[in-house]
N, C-alpha and C positions, 0 to 999 in steps of 0.2 A: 887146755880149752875149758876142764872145769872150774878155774878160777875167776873166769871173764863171768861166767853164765850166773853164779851165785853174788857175784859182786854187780854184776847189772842187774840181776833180780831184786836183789835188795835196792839199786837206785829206782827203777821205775818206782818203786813202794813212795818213797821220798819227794816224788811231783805230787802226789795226793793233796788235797787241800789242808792248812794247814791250821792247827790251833792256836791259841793266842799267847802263848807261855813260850815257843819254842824259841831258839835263838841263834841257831846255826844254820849255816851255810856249807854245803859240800858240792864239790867240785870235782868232774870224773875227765879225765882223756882217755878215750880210748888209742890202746898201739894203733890204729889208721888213723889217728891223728884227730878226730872229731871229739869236740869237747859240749859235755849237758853238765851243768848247774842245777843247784834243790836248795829249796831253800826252805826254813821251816821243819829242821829236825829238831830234836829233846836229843838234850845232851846231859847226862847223867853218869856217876860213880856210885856204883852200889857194886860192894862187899870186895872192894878191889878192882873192879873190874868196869872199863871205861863201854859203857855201852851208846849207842846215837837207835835211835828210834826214830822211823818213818812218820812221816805227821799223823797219816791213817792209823798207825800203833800196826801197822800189820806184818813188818821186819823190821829187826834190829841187828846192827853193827857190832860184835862186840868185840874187844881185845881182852883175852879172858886173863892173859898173861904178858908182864912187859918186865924189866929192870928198869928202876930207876935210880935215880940220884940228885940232890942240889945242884942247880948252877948257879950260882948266885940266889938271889928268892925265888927264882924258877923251878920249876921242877921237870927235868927232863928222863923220856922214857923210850927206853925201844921196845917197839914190841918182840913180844916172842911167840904166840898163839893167837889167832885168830879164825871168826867165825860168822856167818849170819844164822840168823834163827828166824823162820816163818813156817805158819804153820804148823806148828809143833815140831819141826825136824829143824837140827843144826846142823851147817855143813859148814865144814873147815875153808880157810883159803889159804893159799900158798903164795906166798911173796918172798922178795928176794932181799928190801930192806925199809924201814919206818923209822919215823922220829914224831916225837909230843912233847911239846911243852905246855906247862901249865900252870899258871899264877894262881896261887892260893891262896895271893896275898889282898888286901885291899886299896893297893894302889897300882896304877897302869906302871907295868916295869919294857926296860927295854929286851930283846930278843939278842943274846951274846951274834954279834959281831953282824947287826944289824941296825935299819933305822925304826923299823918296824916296834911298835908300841903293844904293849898285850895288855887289854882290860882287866879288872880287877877280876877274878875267877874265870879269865879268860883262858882258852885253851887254844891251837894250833895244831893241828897233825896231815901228815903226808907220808904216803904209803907208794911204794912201788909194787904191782905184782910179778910173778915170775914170767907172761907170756906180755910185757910189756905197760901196762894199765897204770895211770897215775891216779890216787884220791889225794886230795886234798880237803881239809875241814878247819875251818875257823868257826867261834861262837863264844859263848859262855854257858858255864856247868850249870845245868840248870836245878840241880840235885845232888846232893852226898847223902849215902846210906851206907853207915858203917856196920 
């Protein structure tokens, strides 16, 4: 049950009004089925680590740790850790399975064994948590900091 409260904590942050830079869209079902939409988070790579920020700036998403590898110009990741961070406190989230892809490239490539098109630094991710929670995030990176 703490995985729902810290992954909807960080969504409410995400309806906030939203700056003019942002470029992603995320997407929650809750296990009873009921589905909220945000739109207008910052979606950024800094130091490795795939972070989405609240339009407010007041919680952030992060995947501190994932494997990846090519699939074709793609580049696909599962996570392996994750976290939100508000307020000066991080709190872990437990899920069960995730997938990201992400075009680095500068031309719209296609998604392996889809029809679905990915913009150029466009990104894709869907996460399941362990007590049922879908997210899903489309956008583009709006940031690399190596």
């Amino acid at each position: 049950m703490r995985t729902i409260g810290y992954l909807a904590a960080f969504i409410l942050f995400i309806a906030a009004v939203a700056p003019a830079f942002a470029t992603g869209i995320m997407r929650v079902q809750e296990n009873d089925g009921s589905v909220r939409v945000y739109k207008n988070v910052s979606i950024k790579i800094v130091h490795q680590t795939l972070r989405v920020t609240s339009a407010d700036g007041a919680a952030t998403f992060v995947i501190a740790h994932a494997a990846c590898a090519y699939d074709g110009p793609l580049e696909r990741c599962t996570p392996i850790a994750m976290r939100v961070e508000r307020g000066g406190t991080s709190k872990s989230i437990d899920f069960t399975n995730g997938t990201i892809y992400i075009n680095p490239t500068s031309r719209r490539q296609p998604l392996p064994r889809s029809s679905t098109q990915l913009p150029p630094h466009g990104i894709v991710l869907s996460i399941r948590t362990k007590i049922g929670t879908y997210a899903s995030m489309t956008g583009q990176i709006d940031g690399l900091v190596r």
